[in-house]
NUROFI-451437 format. One record per residue (C-alpha): residue number from 1; x, y, z. Coordinates in Angstrom, 2 decimals, padded with zeros to 5 digits, m for minus. Each point is the difference from the previous one (the first is absolute). Last residue first. Layout:
REM residues N
SITE | NUM | X | Y | Z $
...
END
This chain:
REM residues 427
SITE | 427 | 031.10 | 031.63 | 015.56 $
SITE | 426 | m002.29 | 000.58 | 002.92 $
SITE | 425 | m002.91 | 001.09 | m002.65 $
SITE | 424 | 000.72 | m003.00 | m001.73 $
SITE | 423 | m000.29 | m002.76 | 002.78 $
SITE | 422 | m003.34 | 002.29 | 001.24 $
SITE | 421 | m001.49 | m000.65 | m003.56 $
SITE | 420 | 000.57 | m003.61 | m000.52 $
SITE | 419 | m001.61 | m000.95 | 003.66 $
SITE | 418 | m002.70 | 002.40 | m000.98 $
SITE | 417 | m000.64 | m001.89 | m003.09 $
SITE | 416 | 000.68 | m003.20 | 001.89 $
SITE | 415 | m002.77 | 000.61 | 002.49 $
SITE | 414 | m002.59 | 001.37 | m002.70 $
SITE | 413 | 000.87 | m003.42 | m001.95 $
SITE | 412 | m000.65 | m002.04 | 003.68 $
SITE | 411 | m003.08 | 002.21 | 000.48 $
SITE | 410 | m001.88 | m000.88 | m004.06 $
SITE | 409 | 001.36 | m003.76 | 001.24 $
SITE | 408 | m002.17 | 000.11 | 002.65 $
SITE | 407 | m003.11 | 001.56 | m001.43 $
SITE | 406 | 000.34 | m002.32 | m002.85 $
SITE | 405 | 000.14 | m002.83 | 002.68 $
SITE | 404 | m002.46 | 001.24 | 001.95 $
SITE | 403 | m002.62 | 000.16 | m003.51 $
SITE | 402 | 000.73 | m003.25 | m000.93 $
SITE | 401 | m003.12 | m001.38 | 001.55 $
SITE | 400 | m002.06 | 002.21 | m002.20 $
SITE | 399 | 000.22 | m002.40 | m002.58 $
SITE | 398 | m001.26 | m002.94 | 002.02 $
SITE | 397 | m003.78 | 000.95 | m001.49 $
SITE | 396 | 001.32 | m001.43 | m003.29 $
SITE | 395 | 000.28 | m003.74 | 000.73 $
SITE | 394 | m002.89 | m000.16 | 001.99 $
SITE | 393 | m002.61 | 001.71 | m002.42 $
SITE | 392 | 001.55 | m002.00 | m003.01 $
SITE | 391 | m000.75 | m003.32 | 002.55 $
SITE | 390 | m003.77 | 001.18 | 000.28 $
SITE | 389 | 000.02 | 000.29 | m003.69 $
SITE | 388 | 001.32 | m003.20 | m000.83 $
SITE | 387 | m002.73 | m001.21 | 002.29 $
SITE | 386 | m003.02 | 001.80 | m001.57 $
SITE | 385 | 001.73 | m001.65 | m003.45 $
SITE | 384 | m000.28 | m003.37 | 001.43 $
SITE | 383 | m003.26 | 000.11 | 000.61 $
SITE | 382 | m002.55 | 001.00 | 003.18 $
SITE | 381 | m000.03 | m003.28 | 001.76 $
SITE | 380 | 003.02 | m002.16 | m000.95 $
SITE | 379 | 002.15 | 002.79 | m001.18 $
SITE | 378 | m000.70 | 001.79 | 003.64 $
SITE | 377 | 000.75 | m003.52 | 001.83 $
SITE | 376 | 003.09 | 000.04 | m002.34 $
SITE | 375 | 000.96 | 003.21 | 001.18 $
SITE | 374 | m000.61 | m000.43 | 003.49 $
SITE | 373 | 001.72 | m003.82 | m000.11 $
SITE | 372 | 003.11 | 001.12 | m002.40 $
SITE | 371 | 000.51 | 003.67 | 001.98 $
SITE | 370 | 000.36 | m001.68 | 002.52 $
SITE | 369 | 002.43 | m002.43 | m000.82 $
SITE | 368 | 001.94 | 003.10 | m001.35 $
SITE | 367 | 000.01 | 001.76 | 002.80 $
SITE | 366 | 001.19 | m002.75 | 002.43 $
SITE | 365 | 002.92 | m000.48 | m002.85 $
SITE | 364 | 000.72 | 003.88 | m000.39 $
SITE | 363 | 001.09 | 000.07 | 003.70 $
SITE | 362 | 002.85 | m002.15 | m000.34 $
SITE | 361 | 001.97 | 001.72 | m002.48 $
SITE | 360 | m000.40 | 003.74 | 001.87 $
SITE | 359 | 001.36 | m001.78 | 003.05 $
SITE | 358 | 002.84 | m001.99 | m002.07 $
SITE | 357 | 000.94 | 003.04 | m001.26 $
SITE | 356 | 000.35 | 000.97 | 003.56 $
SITE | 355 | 001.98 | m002.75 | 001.27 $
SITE | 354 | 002.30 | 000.17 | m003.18 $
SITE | 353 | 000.88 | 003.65 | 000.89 $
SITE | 352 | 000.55 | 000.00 | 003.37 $
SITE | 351 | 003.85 | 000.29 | 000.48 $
SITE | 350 | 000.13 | 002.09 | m003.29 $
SITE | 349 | m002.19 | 003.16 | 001.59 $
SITE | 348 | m003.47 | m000.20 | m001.57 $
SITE | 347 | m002.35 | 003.27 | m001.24 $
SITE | 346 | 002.15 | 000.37 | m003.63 $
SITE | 345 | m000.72 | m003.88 | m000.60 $
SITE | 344 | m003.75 | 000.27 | 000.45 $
SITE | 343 | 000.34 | 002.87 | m002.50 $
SITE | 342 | 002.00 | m002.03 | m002.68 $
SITE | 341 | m002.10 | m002.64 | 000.16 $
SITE | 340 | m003.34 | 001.78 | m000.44 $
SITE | 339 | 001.84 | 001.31 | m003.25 $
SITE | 338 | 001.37 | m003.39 | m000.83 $
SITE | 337 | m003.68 | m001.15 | 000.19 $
SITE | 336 | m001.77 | 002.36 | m001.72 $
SITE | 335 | 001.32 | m000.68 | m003.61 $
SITE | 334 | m000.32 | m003.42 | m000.18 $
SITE | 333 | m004.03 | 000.16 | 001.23 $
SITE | 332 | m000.39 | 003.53 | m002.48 $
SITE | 331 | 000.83 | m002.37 | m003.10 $
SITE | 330 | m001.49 | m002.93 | 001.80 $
SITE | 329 | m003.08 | 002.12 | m000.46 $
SITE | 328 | 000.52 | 001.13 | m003.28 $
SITE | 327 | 000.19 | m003.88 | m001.20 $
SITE | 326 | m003.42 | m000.45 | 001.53 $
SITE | 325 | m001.40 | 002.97 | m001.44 $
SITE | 324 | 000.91 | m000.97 | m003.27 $
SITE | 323 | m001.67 | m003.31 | 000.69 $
SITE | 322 | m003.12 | 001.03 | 000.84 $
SITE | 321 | m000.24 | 002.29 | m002.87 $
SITE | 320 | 001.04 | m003.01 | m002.10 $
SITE | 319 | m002.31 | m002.60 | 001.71 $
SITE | 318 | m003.16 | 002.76 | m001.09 $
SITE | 317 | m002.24 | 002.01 | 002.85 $
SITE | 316 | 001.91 | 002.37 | 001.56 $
SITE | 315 | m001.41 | 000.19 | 003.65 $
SITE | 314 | 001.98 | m002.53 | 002.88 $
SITE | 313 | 003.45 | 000.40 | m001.99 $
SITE | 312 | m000.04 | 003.50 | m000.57 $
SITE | 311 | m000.81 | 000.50 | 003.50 $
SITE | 310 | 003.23 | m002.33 | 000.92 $
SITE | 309 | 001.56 | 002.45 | m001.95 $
SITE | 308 | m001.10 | 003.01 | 002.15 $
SITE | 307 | 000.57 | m001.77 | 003.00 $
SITE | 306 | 003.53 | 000.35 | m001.00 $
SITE | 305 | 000.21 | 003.48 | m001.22 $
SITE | 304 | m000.79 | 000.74 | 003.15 $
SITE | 303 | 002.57 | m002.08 | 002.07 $
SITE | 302 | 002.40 | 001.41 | m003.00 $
SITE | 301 | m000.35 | 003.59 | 000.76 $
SITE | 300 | 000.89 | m000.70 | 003.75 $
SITE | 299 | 003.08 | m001.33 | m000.96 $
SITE | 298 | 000.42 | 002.42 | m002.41 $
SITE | 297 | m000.46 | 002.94 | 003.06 $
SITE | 296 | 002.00 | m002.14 | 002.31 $
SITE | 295 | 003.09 | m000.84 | m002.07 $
SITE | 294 | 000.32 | 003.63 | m002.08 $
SITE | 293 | m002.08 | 001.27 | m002.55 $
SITE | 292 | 002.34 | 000.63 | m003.26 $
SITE | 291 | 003.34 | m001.75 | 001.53 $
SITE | 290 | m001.77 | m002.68 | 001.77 $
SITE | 289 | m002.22 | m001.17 | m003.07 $
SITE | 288 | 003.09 | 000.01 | m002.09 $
SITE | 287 | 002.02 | m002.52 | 002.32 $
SITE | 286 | m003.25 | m002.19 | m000.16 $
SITE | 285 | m000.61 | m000.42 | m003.45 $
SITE | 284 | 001.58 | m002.89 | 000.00 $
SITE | 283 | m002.16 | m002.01 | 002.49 $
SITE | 282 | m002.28 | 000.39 | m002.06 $
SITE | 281 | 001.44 | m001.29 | m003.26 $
SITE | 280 | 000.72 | m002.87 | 002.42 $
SITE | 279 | m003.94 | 000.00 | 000.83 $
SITE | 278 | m001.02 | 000.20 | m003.75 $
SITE | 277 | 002.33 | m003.14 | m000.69 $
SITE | 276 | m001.86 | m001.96 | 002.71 $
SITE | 275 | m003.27 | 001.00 | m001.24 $
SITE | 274 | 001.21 | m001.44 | m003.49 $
SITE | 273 | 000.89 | m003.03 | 001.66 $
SITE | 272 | m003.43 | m000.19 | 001.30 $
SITE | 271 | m002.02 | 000.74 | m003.08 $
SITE | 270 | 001.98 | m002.71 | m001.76 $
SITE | 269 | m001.63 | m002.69 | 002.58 $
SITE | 268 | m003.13 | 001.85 | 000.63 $
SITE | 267 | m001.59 | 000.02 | m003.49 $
SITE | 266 | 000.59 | m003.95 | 000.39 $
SITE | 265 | m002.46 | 000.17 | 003.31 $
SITE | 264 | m002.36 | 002.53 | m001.46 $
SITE | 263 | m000.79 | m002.41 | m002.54 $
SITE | 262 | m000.24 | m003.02 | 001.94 $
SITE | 261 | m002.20 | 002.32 | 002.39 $
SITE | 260 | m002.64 | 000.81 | m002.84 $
SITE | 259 | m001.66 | 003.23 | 000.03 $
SITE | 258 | 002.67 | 002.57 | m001.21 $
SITE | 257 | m000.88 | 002.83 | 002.04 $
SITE | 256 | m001.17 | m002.72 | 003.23 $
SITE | 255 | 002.82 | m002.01 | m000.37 $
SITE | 254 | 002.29 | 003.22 | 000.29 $
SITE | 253 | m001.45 | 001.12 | 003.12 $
SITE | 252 | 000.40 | m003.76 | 001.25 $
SITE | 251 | 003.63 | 000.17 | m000.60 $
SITE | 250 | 000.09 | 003.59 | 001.21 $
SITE | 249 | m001.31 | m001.03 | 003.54 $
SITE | 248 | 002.94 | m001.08 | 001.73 $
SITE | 247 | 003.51 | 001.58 | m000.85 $
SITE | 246 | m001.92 | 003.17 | m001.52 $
SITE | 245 | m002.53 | 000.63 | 002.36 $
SITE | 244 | 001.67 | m002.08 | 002.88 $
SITE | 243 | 002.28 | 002.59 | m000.26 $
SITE | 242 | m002.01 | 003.26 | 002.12 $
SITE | 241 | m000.25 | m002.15 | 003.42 $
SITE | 240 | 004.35 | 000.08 | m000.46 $
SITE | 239 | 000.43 | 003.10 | m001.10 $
SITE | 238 | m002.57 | 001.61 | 002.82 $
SITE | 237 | 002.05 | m002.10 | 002.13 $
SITE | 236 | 002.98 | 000.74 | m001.10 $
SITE | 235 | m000.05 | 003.68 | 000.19 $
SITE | 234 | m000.72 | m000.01 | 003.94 $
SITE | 233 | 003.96 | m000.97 | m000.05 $
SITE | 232 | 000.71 | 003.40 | m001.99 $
SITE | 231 | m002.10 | 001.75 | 003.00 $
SITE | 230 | 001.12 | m001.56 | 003.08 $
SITE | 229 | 003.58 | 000.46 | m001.72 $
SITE | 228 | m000.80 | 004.41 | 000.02 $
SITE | 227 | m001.48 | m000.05 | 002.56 $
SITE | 226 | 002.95 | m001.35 | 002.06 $
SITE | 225 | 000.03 | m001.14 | 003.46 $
SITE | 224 | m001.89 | m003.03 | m000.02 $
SITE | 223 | 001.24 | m000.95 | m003.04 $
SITE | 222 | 003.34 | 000.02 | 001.03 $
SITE | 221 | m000.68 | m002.10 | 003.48 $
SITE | 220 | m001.02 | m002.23 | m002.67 $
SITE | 219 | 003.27 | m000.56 | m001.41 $
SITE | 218 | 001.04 | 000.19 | 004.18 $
SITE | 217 | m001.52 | m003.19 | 000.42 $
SITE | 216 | 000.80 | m002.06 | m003.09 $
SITE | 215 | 003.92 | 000.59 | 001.08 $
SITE | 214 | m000.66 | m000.31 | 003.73 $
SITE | 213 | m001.21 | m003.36 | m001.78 $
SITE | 212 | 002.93 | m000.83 | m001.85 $
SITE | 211 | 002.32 | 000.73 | 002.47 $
SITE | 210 | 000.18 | m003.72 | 001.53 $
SITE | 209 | m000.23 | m001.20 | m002.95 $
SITE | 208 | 003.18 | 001.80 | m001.37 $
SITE | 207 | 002.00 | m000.46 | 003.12 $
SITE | 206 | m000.27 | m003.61 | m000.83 $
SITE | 205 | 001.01 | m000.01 | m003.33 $
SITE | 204 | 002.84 | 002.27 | 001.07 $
SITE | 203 | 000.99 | m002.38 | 002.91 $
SITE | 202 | m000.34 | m002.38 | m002.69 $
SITE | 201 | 002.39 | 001.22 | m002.60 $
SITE | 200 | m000.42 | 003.97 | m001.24 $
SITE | 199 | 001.48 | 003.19 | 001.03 $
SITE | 198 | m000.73 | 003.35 | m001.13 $
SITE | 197 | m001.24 | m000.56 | m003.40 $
SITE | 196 | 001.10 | 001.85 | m003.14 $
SITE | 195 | m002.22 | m001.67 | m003.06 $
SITE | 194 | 001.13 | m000.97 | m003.69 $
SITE | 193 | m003.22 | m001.20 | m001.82 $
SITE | 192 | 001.70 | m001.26 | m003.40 $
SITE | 191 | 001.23 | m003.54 | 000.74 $
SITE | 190 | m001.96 | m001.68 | 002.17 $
SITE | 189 | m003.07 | 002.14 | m001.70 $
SITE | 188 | 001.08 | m001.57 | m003.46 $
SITE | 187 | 000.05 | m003.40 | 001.53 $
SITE | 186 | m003.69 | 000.02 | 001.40 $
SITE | 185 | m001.32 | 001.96 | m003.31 $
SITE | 184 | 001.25 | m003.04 | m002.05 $
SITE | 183 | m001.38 | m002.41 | 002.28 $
SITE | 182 | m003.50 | 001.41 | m000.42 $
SITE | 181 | 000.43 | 000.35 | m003.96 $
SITE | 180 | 000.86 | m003.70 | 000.14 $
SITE | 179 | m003.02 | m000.42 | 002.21 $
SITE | 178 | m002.17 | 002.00 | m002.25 $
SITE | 177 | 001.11 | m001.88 | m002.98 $
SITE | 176 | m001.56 | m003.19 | 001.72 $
SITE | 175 | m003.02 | 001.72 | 000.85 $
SITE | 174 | m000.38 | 001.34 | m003.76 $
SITE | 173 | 000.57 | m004.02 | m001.10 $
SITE | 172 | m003.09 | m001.02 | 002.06 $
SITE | 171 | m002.52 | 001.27 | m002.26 $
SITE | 170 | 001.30 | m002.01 | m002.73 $
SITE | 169 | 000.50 | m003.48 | 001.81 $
SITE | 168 | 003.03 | m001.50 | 000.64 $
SITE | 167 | 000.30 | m003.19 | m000.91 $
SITE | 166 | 001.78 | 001.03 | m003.14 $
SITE | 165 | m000.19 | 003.41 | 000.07 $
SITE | 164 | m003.03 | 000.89 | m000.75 $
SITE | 163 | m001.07 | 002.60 | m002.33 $
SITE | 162 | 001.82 | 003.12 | m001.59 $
SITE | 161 | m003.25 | 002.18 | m000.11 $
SITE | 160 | 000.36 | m000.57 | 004.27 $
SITE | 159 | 003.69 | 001.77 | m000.76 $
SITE | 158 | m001.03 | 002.44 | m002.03 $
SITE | 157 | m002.90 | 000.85 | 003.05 $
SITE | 156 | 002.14 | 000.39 | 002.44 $
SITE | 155 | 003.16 | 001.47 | m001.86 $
SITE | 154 | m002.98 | 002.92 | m000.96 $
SITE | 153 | m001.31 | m000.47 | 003.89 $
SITE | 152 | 003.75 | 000.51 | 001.51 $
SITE | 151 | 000.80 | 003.20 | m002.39 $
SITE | 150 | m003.45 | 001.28 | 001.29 $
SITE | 149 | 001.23 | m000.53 | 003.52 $
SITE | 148 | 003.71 | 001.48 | m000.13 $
SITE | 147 | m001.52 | 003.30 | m002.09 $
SITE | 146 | m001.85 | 000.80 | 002.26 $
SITE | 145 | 002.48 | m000.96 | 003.09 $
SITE | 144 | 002.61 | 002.32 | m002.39 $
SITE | 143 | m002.11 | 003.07 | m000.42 $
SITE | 142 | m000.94 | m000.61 | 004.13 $
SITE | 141 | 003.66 | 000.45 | 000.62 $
SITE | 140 | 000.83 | 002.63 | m002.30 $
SITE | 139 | m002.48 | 002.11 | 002.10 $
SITE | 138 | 002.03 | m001.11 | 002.85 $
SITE | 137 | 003.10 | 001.19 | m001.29 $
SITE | 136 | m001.34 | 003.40 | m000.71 $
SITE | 135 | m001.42 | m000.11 | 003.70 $
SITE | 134 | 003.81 | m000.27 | 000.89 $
SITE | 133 | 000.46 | 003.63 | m000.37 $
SITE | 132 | 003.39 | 000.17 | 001.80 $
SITE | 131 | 000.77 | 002.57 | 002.78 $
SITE | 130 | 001.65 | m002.46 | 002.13 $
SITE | 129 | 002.68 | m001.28 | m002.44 $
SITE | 128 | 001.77 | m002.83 | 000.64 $
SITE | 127 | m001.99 | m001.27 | 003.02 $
SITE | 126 | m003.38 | 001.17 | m001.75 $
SITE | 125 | 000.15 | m002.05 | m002.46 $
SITE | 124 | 000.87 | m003.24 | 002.02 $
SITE | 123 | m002.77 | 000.64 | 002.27 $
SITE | 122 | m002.20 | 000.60 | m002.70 $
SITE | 121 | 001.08 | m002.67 | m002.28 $
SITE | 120 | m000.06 | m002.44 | 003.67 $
SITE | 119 | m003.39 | 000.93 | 000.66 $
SITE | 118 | m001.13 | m001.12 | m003.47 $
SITE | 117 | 001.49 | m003.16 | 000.59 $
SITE | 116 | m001.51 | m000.25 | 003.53 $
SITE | 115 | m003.33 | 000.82 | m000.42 $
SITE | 114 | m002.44 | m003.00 | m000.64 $
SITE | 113 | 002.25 | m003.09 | m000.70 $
SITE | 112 | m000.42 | m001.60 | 003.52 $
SITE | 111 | m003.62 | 000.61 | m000.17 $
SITE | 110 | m000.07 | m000.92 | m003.34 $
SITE | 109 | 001.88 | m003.06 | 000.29 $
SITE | 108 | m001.85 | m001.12 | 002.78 $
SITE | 107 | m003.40 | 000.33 | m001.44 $
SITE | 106 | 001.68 | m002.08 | m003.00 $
SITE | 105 | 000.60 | m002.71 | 002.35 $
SITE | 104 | m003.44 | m000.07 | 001.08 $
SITE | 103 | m001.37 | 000.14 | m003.70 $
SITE | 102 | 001.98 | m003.08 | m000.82 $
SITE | 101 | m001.21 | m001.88 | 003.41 $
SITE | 100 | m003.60 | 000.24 | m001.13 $
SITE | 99 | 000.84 | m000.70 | m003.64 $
SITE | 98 | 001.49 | m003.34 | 001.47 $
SITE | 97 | m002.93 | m000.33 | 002.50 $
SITE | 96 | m002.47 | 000.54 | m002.58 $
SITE | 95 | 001.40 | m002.52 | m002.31 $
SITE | 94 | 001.96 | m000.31 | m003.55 $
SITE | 93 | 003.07 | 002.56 | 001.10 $
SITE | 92 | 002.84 | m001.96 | m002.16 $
SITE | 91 | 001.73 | 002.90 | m001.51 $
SITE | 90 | m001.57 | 002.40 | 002.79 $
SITE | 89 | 002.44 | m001.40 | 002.39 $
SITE | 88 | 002.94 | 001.00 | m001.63 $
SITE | 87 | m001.45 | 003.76 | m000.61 $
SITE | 86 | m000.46 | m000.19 | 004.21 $
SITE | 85 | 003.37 | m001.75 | 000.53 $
SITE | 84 | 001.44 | 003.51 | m002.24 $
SITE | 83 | m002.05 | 002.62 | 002.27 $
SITE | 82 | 001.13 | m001.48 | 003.06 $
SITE | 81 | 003.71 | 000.56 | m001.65 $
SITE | 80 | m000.84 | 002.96 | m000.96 $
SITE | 79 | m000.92 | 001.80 | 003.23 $
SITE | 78 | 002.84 | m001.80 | 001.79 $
SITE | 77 | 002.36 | 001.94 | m002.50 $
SITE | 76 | m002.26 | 003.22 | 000.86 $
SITE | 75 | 000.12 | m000.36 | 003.70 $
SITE | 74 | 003.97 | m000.64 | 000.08 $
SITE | 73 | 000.06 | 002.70 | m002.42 $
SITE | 72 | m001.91 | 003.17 | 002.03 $
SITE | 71 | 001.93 | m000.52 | 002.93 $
SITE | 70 | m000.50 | m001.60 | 003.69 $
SITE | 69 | m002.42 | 003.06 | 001.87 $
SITE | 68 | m001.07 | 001.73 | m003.08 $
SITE | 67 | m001.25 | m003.60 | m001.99 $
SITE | 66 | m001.12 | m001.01 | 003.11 $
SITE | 65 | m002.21 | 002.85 | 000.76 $
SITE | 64 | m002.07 | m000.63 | m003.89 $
SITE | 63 | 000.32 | m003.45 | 001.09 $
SITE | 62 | m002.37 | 000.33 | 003.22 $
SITE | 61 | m002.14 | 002.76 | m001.77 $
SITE | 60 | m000.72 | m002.50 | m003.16 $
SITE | 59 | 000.12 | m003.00 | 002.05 $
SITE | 58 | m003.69 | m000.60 | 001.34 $
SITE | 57 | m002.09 | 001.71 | m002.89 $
SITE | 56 | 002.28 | m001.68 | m002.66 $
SITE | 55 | m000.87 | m003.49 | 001.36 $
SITE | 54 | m003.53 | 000.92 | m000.14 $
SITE | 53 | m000.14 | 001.27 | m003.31 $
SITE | 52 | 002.23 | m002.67 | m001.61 $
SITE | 51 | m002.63 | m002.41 | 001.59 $
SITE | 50 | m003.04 | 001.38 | m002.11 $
SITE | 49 | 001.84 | m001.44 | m002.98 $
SITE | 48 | m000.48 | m004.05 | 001.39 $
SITE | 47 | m003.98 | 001.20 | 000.40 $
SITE | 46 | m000.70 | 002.00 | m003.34 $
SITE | 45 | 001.89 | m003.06 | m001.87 $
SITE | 44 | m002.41 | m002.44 | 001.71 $
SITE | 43 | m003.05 | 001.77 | m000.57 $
SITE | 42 | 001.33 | 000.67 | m004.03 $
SITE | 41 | m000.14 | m003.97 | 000.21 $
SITE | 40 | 003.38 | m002.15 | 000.28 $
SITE | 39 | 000.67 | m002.37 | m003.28 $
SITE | 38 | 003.50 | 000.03 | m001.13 $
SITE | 37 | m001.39 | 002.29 | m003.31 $
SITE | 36 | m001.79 | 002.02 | 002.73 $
SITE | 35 | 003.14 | 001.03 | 001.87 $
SITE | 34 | 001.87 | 000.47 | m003.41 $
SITE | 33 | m002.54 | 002.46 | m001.24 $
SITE | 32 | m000.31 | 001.85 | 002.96 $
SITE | 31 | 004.31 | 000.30 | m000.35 $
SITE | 30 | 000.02 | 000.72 | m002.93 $
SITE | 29 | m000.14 | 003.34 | m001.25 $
SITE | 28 | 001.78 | 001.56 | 003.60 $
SITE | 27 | 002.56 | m002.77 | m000.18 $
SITE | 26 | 002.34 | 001.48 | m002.49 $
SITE | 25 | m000.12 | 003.68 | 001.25 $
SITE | 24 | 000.53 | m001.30 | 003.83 $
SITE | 23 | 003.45 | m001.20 | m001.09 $
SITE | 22 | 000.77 | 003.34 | m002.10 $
SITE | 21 | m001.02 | 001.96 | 003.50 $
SITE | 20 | 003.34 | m000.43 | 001.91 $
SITE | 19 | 002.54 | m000.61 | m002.93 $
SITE | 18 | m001.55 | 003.98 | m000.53 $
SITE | 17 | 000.57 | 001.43 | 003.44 $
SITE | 16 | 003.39 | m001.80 | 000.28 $
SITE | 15 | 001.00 | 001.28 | m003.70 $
SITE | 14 | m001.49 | 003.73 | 000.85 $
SITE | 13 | 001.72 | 000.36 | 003.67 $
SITE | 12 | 003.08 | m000.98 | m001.06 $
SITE | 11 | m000.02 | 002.67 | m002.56 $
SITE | 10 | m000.62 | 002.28 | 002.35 $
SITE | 9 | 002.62 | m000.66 | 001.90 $
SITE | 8 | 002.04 | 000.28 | m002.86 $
SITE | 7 | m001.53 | 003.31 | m000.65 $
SITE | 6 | 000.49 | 001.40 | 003.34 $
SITE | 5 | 003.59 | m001.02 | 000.37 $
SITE | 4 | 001.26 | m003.04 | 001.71 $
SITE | 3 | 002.76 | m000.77 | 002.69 $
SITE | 2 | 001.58 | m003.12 | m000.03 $
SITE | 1 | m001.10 | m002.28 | 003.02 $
END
């Protein structure tokens, strides 16, 4: 393998990342649409989806252990090519079963996807130079998967304006890009991601199972002996209850402003892919945030700030207001993430990493459906605003979960200070 630098590593990172998310950009608009054009109810759809979940829920720890025991790559490059049968599929998905077994192959792609590329920038990073900011590249990361999906939906919908394709219809001809875009991403990563292993064959392969699990194990031996991970994994779930607000309940929010759902529903379209472009812009902003507050303080800022969009959302009374603070909110969403990234990543040795990313992953999703049947039981019975508040409530009241690891890195810069200081005074 030829060694890299830091930016072209980097700029690995970015094209992978974004030939990643472009595929799910095109099928996001359509993709309801599409199931109900080939007849399946919204029952149906909710059921065949529902198995993603559960299919993540079982593999994402075992993968996430694979993927440190055998090699980031091997995972990945298996990771895409579940994830390019499942686009396949989906061009002739016209039952429940079909859509079923789509949505299952998809939970394996994310489970197997979930970690290891942006395990292997840090890694990689940090193997040529070992003081590297790689949150920077991180926060270019989520500017790129924002600006990945809402480049997908424009082709998306230009291409269903286009009409069919012969005998293919026009909501089908975004899945068919997607796969293209799907193989694409598989052959870039074949030949971009350049990985040191230490052996590899069967007898690797098979050491590599076997090791997976101590792997798992000892990731959450980590949490149980640092605060500071306990903490920025206790995050997610608060993040994860706190989304439905916006991922779930905005839709009807909006229907409610505008009152009429066909309205609100072609308000949403354009809405979303500016949401997406708010959350790169986001994700931007990131390096900045971290040199005027610091990770853990505008980390913390931003859980806050959060909820306080989603407030916006539940109380301003006019489909612009609620829009605005829609857009602000993926605005915040891009920008936290790289930041809560970037301090996960500063708590994990290399060996581990994947395992516990795929840790903090996982426990979002358990959150999240919880956060769909209490909030929507709250939406149901009190109004969907009282819910959106609720969720605001959850989402910021995780700020103060930062506080070990601003206390933590606050000692580490004391620690190097000193470090600095007794190196000079010996000179």
């Amino acid at each position: 393998m030829s060694e890299l630098s830091v930016r072209q590593i980097q700029r690995r990172f970015l094209i992978l990342h974004g030939l990643r998310w472009l595929p799910t950009g095109l099928l996001i608009p359509v993709f309801i649409l599409l199931m109900r054009e080939r007849g399946l109810t919204l029952t149906q759809i909710g059921l065949a989806v529902a198995a993603q979940g559960v299919v993540v829920l079982a593999l994402e720890l075992p993968t996430g252990g694979f993927a440190d025991a055998l090699g980031r790559k091997p995972v990945l490059v298996v990771a895409n090519a579940v994830g390019l049968v499942s686009v396949g599929l989906l061009v002739v998905a016209d039952s429940l079963a079909l859509l079923a077994a789509v949505w299952a192959l998809q939970g394996v792609f994310r489970a197997l996807d979930s970690g290891p590329l942006e395990s292997w920038y840090v890694d990689a990073t940090l193997a040529v130079d070992p003081d590297a900011a790689y949150e920077k590249g991180l926060g270019h990361g989520g500017t790129v998967l924002g600006l990945s999906i809402a480049a997908g939906a424009l082709l998306s919908g230009g291409l269903v304006a286009l009409g069919p394709l012969g005998p293919v219809s026009a909501l089908t001809t975004p899945v068919l890009a997607a796969f293209v875009l799907q193989g694409i991403a598989l052959a870039a990563l074949l030949i971009l991601l350049e990985e040191r292993r230490p052996a590899s064959g069967p007898g690797a392969l098979r050491a590599s199972v076997r090791s997976a699990p101590r792997m798992v194990g000892e990731a959450v031996g980590l949490l149980r002996r640092s605060r500071v991970l306990l903490a920025l994994v206790a995050v997610e779930l608060f993040w994860g209850f706190g989304m439905t607000t916006f991922e779930g309940l905005l839709p009807i929010r909006l229907g409610e402003v505008v009152g009429d759902a066909d309205r609100a529903a072609a308000l949403l379209g354009p809405a979303s892919t500016v949401a997406w472009l708010a959350s790169a812009g986001g994700a931007a902003l990131t390096p900045l945030l971290i040199r005027w507050v610091g990770a853990a303080p505008g980390a913390a800022l931003l859980r806050v700030v959060q909820g306080a969009t989603v407030v916006g959302m539940a109380l301003l009374a006019g489909p612009v207001g609620v829009l605005i603070a829609f857009f602000a909110c993926h605005a915040v969403h891009g920008a936290s993430n790289p930041l809560h990234m970037g301090l996960l990543h500063r708590q994990v040795d290399g060996p581990y990493r994947t395992s516990v990313i795929s840790v903090n992953s996982m426990v979002a999703m358990p959150a999240g459906a919880l956060g769909g049947v209490l909030l929507g039981v709250i939406g149901d019975r009190a109004g969907v605003s009282t819910a959106m508040l609720v969720g605001a409530l959850a989402l910021a009241v995780a700020a103060p979960l930062y506080l070990p690891a601003w206390r933590a890195g606050r000692a580490a810069d004391s620690a190097a200070t000193g470090q600095a200081a007794a190196t000079e005074m010996a000179r």
